[in-house]
LUMLO-251586 format. One record per atom (N, C-alpha, C, CB): residue number from 1; residue in one letter; x, y, z. Coordinates in pm, 1 decimal. Glycine has a CB too. Layout:
BEGIN
(NUM "A" (X Y Z));
...
***
This chain:
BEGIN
(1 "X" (10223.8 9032.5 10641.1));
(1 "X" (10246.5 9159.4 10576.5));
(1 "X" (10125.7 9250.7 10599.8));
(1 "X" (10273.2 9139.8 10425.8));
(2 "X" (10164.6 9396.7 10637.6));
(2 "X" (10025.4 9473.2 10658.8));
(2 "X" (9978.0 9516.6 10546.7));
(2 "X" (10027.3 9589.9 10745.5));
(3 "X" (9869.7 9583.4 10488.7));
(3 "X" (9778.6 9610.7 10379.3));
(3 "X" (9836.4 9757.3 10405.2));
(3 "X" (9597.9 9570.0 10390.1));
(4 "X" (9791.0 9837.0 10278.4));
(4 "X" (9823.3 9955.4 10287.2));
(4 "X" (9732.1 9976.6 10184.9));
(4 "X" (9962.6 9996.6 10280.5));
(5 "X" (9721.6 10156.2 10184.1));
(5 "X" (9537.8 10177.2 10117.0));
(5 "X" (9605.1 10345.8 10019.2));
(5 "X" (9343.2 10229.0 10320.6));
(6 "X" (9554.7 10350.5 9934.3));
(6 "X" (9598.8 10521.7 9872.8));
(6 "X" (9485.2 10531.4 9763.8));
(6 "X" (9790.5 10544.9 9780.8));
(7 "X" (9470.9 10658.4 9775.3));
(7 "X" (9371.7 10740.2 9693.5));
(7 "X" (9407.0 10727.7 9553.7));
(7 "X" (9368.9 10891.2 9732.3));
(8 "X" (9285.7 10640.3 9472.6));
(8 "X" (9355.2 10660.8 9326.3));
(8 "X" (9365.6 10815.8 9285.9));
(8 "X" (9261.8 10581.1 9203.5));
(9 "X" (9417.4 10815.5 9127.5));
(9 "X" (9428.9 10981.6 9070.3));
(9 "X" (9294.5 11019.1 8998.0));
(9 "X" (9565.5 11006.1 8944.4));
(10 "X" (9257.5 10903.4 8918.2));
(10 "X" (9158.4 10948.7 8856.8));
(10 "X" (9005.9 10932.1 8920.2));
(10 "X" (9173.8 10892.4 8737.8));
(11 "X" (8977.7 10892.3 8990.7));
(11 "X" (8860.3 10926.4 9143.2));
(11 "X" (8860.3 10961.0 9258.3));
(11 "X" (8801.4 10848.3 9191.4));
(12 "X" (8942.6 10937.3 9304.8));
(12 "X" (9002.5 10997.0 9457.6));
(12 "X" (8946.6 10894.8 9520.7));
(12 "X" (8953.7 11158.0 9526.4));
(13 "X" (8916.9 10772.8 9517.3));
(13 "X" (8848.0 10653.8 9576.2));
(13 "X" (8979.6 10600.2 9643.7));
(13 "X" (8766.0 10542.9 9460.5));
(14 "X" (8913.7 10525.1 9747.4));
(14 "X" (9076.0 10451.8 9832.9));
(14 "X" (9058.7 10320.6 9780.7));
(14 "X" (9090.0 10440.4 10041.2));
(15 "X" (9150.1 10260.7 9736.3));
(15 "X" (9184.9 10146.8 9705.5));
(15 "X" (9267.4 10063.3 9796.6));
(15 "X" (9235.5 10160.6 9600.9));
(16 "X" (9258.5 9986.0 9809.6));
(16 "X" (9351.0 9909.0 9919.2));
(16 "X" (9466.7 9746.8 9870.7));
(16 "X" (9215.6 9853.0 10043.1));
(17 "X" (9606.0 9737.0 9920.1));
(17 "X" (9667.2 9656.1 9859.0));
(17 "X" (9790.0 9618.5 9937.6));
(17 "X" (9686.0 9702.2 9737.4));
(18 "X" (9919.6 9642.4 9896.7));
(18 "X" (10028.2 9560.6 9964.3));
(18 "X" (10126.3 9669.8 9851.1));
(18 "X" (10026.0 9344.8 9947.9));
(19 "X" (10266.6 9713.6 9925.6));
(19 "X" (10339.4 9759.5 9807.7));
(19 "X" (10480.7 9643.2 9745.0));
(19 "X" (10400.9 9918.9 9861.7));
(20 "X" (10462.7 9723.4 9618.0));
(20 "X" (10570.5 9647.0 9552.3));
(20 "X" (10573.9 9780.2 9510.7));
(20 "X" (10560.5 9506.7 9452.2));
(21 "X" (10717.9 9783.5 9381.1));
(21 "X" (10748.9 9922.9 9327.6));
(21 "X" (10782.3 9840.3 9151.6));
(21 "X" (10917.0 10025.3 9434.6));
(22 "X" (10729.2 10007.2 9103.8));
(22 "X" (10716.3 9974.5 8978.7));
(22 "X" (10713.6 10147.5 8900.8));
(22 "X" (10569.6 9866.2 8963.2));
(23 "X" (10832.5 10120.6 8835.4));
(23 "X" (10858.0 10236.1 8747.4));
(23 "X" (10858.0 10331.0 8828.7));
(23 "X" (10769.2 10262.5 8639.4));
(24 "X" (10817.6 10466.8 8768.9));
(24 "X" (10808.9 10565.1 8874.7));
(24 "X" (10657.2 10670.0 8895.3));
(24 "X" (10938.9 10656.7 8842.2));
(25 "X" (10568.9 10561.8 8894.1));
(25 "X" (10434.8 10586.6 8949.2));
(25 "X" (10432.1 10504.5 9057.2));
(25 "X" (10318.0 10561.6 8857.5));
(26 "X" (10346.2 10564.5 9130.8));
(26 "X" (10229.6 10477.8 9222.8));
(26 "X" (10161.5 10426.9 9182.1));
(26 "X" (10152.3 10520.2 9296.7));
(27 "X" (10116.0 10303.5 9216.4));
(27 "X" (10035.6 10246.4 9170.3));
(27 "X" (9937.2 10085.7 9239.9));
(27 "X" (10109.4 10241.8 9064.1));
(28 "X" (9812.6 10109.0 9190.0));
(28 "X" (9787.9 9952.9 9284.9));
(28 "X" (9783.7 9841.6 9200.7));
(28 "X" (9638.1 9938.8 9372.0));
(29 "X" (9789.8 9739.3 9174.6));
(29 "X" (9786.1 9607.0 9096.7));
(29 "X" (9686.4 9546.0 9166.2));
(29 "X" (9919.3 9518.0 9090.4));
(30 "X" (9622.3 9505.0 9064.2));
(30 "X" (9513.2 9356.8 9125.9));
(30 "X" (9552.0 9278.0 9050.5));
(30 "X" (9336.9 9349.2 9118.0));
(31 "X" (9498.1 9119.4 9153.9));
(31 "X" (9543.0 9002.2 9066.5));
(31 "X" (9509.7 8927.6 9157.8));
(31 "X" (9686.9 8982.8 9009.9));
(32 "X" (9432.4 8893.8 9123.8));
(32 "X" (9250.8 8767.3 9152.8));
(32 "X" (9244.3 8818.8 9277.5));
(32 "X" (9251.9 8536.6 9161.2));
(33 "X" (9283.2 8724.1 9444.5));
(33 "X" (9230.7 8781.0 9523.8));
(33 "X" (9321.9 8898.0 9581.5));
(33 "X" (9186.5 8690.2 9603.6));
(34 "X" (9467.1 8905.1 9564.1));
(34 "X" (9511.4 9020.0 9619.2));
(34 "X" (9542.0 9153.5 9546.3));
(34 "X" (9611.8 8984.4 9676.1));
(35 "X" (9601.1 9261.2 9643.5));
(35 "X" (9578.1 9378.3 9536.4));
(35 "X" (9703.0 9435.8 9609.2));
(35 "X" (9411.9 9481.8 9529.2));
(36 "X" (9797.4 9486.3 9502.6));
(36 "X" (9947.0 9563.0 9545.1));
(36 "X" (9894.2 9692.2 9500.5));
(36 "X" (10112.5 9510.8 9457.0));
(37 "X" (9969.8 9729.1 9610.5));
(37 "X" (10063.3 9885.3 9600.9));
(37 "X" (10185.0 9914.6 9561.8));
(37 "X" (10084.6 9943.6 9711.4));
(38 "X" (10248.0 9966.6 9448.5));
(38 "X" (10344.5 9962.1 9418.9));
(38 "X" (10401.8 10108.2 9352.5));
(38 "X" (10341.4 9853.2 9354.3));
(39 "X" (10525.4 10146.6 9433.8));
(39 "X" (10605.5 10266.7 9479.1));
(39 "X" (10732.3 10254.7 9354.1));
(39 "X" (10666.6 10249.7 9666.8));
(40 "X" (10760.9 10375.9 9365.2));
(40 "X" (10893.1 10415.8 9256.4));
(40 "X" (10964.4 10344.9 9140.6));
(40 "X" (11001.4 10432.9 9328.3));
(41 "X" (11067.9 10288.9 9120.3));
(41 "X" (11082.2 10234.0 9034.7));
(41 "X" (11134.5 10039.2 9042.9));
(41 "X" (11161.8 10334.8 8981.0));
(42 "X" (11094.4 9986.6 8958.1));
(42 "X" (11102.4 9823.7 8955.0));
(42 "X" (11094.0 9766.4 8826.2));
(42 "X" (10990.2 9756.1 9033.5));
(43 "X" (11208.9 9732.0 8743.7));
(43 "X" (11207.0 9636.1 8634.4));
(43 "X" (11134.8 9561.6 8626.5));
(43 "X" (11288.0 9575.9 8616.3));
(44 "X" (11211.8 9477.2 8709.3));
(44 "X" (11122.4 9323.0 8668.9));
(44 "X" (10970.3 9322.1 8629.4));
(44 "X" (11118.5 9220.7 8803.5));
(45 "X" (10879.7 9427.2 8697.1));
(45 "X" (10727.4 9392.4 8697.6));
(45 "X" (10731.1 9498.5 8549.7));
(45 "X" (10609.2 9446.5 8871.1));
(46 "X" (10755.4 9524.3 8499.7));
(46 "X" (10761.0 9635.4 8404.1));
(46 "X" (10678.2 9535.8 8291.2));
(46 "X" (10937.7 9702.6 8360.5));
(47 "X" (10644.8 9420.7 8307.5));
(47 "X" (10590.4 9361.9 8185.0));
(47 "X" (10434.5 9310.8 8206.7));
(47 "X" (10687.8 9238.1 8140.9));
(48 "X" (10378.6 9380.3 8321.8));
(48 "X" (10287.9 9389.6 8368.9));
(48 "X" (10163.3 9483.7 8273.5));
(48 "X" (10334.7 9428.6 8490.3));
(49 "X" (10068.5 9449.8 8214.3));
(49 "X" (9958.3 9489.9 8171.3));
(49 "X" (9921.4 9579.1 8253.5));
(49 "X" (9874.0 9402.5 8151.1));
(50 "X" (9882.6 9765.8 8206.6));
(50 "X" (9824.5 9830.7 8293.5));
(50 "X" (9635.6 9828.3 8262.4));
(50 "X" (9904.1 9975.0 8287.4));
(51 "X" (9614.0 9695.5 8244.1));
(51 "X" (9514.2 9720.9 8262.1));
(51 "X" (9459.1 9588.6 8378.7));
(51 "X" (9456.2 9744.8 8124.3));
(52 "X" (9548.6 9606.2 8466.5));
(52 "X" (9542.0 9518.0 8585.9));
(52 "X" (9554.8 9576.1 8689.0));
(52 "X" (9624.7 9423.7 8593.6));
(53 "X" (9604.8 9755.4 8662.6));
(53 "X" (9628.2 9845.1 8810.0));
(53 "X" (9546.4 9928.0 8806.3));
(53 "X" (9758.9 9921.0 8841.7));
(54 "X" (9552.5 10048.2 8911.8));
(54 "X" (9517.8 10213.1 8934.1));
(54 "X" (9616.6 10278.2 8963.2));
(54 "X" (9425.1 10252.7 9039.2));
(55 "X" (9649.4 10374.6 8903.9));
(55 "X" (9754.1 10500.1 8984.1));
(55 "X" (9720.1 10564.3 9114.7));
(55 "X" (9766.5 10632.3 8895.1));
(56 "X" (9803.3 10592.5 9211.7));
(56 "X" (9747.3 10642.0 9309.0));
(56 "X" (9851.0 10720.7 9360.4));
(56 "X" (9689.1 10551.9 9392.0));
(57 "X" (9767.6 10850.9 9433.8));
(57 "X" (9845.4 10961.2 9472.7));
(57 "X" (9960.9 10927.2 9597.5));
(57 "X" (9739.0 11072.6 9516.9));
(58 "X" (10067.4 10950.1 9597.0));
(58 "X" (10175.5 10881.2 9678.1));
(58 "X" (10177.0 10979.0 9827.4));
(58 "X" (10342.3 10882.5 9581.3));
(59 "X" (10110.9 11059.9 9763.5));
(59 "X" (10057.9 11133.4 9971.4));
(59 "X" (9986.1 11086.1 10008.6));
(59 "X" (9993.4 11276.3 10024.1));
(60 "X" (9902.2 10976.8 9957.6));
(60 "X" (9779.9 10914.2 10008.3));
(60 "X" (9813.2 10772.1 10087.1));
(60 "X" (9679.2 10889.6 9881.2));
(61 "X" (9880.8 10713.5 10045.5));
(61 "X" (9951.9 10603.8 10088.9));
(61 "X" (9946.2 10563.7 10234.1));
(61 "X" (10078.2 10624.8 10055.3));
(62 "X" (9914.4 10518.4 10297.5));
(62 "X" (9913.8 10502.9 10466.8));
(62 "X" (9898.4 10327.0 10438.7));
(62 "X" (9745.6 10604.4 10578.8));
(63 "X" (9991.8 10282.5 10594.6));
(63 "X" (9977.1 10124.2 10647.9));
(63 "X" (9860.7 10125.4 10727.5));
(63 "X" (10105.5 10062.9 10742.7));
(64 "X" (9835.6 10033.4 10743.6));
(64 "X" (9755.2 9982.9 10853.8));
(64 "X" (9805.4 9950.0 10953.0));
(64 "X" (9690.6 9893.3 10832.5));
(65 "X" (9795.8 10019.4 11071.4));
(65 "X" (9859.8 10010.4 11205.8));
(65 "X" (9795.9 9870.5 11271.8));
(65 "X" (9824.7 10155.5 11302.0));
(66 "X" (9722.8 9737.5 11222.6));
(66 "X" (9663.8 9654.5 11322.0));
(66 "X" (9549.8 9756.7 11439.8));
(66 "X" (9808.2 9577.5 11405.0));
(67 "X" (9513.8 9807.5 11455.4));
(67 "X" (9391.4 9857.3 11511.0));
(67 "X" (9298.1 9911.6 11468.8));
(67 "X" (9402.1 9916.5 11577.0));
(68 "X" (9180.1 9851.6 11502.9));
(68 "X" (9009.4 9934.1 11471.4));
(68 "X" (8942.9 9997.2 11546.2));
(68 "X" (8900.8 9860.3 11443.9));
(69 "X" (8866.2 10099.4 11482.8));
(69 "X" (8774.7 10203.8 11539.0));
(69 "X" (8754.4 10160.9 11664.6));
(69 "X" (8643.2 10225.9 11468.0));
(70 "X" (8731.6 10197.5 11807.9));
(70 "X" (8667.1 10147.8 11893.1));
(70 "X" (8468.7 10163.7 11918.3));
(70 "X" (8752.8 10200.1 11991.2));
(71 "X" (8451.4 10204.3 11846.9));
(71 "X" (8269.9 10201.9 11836.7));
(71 "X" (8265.0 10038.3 11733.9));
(71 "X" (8177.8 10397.5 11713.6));
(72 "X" (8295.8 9937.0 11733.0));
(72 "X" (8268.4 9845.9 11634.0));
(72 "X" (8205.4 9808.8 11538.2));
(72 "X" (8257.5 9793.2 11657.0));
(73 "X" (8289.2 9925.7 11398.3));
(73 "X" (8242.7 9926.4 11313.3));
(73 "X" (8372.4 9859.5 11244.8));
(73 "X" (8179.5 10045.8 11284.5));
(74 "X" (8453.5 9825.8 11261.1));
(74 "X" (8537.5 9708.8 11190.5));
(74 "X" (8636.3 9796.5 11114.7));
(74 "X" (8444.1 9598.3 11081.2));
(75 "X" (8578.3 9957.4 11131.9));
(75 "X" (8694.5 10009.8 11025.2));
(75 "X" (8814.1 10037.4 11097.5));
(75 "X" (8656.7 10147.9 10943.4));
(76 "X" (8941.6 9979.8 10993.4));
(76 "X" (9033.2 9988.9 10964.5));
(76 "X" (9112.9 10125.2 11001.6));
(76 "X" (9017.2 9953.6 10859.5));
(77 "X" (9219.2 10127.1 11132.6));
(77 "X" (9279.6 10269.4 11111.5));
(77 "X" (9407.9 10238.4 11050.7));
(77 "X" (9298.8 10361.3 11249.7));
(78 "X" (9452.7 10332.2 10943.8));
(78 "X" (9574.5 10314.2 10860.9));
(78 "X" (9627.2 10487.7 10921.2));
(78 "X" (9537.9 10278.3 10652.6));
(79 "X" (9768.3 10477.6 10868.0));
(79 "X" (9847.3 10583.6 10911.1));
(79 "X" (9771.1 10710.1 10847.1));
(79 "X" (10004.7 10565.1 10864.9));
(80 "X" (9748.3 10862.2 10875.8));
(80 "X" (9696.8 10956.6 10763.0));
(80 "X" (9541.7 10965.0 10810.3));
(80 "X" (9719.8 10889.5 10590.5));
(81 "X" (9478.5 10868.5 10868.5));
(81 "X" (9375.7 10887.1 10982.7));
(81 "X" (9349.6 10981.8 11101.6));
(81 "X" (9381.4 10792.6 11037.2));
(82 "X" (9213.7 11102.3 11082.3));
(82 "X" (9220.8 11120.0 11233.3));
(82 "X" (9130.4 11073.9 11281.6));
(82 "X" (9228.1 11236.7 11285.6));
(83 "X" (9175.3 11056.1 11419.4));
(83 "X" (9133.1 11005.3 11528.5));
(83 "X" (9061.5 11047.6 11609.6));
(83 "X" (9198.7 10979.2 11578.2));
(84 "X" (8987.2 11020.6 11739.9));
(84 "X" (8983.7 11099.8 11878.9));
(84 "X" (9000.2 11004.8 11957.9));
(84 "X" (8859.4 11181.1 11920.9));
(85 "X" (9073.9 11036.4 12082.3));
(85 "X" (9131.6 10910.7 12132.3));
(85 "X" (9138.8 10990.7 12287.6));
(85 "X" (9297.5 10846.1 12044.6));
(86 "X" (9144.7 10956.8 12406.9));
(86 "X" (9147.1 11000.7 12556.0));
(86 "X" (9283.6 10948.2 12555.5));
(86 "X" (9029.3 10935.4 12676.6));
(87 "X" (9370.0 11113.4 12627.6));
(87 "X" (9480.5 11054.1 12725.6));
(87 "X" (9467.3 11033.3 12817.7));
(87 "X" (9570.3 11098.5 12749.5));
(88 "X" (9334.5 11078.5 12905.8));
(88 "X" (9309.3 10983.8 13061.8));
(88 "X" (9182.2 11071.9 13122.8));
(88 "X" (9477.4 10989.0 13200.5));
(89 "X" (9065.1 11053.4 13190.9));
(89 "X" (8987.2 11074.7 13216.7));
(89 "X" (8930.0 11199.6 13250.3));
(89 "X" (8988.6 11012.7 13262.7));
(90 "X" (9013.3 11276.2 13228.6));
(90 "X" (8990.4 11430.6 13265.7));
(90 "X" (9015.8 11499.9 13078.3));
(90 "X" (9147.2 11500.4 13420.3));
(91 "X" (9095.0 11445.9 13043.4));
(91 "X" (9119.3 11519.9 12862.8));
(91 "X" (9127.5 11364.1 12721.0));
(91 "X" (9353.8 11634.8 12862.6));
(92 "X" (8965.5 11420.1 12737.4));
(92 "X" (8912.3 11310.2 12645.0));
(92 "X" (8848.8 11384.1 12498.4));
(92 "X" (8782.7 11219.2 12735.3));
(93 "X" (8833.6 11293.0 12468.7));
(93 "X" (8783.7 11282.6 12296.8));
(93 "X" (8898.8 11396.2 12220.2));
(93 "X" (8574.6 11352.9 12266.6));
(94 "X" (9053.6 11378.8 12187.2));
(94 "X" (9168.3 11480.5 12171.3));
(94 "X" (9181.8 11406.2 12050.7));
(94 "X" (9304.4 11499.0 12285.2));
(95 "X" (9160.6 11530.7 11952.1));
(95 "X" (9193.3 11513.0 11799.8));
(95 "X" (9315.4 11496.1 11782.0));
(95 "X" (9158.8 11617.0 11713.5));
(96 "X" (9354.0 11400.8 11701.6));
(96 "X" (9492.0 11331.8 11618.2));
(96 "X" (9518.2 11289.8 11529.9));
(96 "X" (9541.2 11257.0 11641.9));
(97 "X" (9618.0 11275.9 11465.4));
(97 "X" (9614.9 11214.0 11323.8));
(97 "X" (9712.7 11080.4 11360.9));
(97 "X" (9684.0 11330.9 11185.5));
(98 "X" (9720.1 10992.3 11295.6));
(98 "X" (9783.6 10862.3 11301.3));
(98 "X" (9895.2 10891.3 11224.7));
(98 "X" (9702.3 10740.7 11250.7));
(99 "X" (10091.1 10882.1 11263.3));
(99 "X" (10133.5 10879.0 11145.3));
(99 "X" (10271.1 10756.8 11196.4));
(99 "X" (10168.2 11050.6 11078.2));
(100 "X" (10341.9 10765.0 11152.8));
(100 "X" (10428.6 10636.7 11133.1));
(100 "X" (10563.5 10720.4 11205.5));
(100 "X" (10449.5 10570.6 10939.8));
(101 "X" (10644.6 10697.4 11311.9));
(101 "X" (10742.6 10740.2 11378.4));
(101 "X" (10890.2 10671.9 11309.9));
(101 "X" (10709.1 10705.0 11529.1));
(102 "X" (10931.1 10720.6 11281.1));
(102 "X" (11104.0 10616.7 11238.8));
(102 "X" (11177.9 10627.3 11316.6));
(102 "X" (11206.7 10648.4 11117.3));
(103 "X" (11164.6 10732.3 11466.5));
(103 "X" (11254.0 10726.3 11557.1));
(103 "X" (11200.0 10661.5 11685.7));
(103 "X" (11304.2 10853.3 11574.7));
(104 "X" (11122.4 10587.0 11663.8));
(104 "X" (11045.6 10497.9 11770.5));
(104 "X" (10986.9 10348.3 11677.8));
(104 "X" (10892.6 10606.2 11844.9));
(105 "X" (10983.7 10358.4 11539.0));
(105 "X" (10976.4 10266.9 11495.5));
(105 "X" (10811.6 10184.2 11519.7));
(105 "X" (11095.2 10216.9 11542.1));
(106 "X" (10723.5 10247.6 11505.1));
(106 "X" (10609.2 10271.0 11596.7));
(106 "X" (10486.6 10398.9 11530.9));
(106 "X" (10687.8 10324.4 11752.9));
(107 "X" (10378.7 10343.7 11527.1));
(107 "X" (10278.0 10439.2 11515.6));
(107 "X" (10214.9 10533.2 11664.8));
(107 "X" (10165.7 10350.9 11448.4));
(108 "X" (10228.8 10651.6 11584.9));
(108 "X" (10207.0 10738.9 11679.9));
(108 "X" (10099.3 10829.3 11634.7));
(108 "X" (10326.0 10805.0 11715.0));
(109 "X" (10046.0 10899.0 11730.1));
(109 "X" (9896.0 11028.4 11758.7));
(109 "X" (10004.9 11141.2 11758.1));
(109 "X" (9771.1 11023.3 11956.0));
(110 "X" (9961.3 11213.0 11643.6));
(110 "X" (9980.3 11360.4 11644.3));
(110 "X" (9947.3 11452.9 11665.8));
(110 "X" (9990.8 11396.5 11594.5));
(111 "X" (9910.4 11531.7 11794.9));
(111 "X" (9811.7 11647.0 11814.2));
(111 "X" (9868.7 11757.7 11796.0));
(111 "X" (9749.4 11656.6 11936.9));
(112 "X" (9770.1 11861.4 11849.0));
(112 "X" (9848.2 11978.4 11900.7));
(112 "X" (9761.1 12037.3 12026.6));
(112 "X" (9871.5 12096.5 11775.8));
(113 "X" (9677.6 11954.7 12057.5));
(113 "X" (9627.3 11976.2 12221.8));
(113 "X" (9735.3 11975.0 12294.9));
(113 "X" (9530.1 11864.0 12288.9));
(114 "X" (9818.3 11967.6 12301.6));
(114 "X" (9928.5 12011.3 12396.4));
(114 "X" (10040.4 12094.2 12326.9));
(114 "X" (9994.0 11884.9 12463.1));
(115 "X" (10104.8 12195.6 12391.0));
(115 "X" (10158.9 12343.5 12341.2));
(115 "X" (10273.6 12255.0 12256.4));
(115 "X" (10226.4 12481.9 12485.5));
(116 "X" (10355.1 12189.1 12301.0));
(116 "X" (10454.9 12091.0 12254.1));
(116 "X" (10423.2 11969.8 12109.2));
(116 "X" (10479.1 12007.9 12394.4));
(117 "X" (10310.2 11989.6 12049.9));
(117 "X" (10298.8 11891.6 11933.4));
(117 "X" (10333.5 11744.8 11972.5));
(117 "X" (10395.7 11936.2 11816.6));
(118 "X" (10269.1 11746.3 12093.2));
(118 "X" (10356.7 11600.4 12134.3));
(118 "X" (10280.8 11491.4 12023.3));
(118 "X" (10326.9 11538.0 12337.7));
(119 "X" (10361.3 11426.7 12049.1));
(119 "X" (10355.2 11251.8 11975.8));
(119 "X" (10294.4 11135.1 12102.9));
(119 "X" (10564.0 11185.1 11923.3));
(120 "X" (10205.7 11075.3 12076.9));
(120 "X" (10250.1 10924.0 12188.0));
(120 "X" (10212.3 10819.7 12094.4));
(120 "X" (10145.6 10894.7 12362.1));
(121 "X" (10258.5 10734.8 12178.3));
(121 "X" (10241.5 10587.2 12114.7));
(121 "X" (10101.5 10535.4 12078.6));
(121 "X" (10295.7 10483.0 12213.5));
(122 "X" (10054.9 10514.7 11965.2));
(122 "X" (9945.8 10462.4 11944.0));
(122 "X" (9914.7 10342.0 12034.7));
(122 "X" (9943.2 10436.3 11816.0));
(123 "X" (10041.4 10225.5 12064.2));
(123 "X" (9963.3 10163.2 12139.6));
(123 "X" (9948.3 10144.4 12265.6));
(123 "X" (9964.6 10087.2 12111.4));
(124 "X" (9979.5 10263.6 12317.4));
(124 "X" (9934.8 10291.8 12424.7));
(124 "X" (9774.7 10360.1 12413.6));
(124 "X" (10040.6 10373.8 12483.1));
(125 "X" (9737.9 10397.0 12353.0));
(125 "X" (9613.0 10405.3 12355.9));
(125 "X" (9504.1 10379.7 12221.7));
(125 "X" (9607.0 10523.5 12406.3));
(126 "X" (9493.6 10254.2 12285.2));
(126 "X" (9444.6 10162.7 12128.5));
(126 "X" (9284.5 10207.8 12150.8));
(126 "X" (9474.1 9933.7 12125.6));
(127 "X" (9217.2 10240.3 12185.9));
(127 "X" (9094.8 10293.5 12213.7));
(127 "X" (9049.9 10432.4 12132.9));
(127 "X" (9097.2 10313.6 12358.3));
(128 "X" (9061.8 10387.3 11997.7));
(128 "X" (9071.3 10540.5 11904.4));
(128 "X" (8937.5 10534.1 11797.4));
(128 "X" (9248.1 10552.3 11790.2));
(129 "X" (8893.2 10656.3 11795.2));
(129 "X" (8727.9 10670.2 11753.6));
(129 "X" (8795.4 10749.4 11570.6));
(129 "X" (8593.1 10827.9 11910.7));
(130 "X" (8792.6 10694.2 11465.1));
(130 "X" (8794.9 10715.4 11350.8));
(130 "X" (8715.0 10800.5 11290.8));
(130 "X" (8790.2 10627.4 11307.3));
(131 "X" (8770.0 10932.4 11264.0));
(131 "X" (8680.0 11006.3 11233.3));
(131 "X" (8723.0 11103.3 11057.8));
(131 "X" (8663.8 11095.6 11380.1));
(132 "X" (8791.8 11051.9 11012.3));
(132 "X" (8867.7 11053.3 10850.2));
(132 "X" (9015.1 11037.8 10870.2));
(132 "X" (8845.6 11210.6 10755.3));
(133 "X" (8960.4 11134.8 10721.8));
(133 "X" (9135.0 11139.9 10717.5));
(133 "X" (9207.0 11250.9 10651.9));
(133 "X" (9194.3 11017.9 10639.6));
(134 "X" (9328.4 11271.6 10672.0));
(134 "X" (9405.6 11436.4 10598.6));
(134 "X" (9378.3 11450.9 10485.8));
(134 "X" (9566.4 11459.6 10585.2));
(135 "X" (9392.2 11328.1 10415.9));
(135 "X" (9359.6 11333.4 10213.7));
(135 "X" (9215.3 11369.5 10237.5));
(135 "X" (9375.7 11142.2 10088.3));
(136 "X" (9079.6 11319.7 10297.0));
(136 "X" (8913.9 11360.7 10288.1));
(136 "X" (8930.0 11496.0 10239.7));
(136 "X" (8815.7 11358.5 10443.8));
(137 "X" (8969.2 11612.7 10281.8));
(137 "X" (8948.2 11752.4 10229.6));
(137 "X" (9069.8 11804.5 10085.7));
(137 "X" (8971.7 11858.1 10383.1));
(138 "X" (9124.1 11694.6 10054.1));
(138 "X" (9243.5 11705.0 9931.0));
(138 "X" (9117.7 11747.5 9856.1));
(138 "X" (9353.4 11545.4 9864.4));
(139 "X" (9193.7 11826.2 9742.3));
(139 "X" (9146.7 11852.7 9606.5));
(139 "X" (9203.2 11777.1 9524.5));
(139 "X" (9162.0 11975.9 9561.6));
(140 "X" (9120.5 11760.7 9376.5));
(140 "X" (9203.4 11684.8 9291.4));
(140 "X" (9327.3 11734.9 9234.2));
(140 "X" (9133.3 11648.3 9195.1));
***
């Protein structure tokens, strides 16, 4: 299962976890070593102590695509990330954001270095330099 990470409400700190759904907040759960994310509404967990979660903003929410920074610093790129990443040796270091495709089923680079807003496949070019993310300039 991939990890997924969202900005709590009351710090704007990223928290990181797994989703489950529960009521109709966002929210993360901890519980010893793992930590959920949990989306819209869900009974069953409804008997859950909130003083075992964080609320978190549901625009903040991004997966983890399986790939890291390429300077090896170990960080983590999740969807909602930008990037700079080369489409080939002549147009390099091209700002992008990471977001999640449903018609390719597939993480994809969002620019607008090209007139067309094109999309490509993240893993086609797994060689991506982490440089934030869309929520960093959010207000509370």
């Amino acid at each position: 299962m991939r990890q997924y990470r969202g900005k709590r409400k009351d710090n704007r700190k990223w928290v990181y976890g797994y989703p489950v759904e529960f009521e109709d907040m966002t929210i993360i759960f901890e519980c010893g070593e793992s930590t959920l994310i949990c989306k819209s509404s869900c009974k069953p967990l409804s008997y859950i102590s909130s003083d075992f979660w964080v609320e978190v903003d549901p625009a903040t929410v991004g997966q983890y695509t399986g790939l890291k920074d390429k300077n090896g610093k170990g960080k983590k790129a999740y969807g909602g990330d930008k990037v700079l990443w080369d489409w080939n040796k002549v147009h390099k270091n091209i700002e992008g954001v990471i977001e999640w495709d449903d018609e390719r089923l597939a993480f994809v680079i969002t620019n607008w270095y090209f007139q067309n807003n094109k999309k490509v496949l993240l893993a086609n070019h797994p060689e991506i330099e982490i440089i934030g993310s869309i929520h960093d300039e959010e207000k509370k």
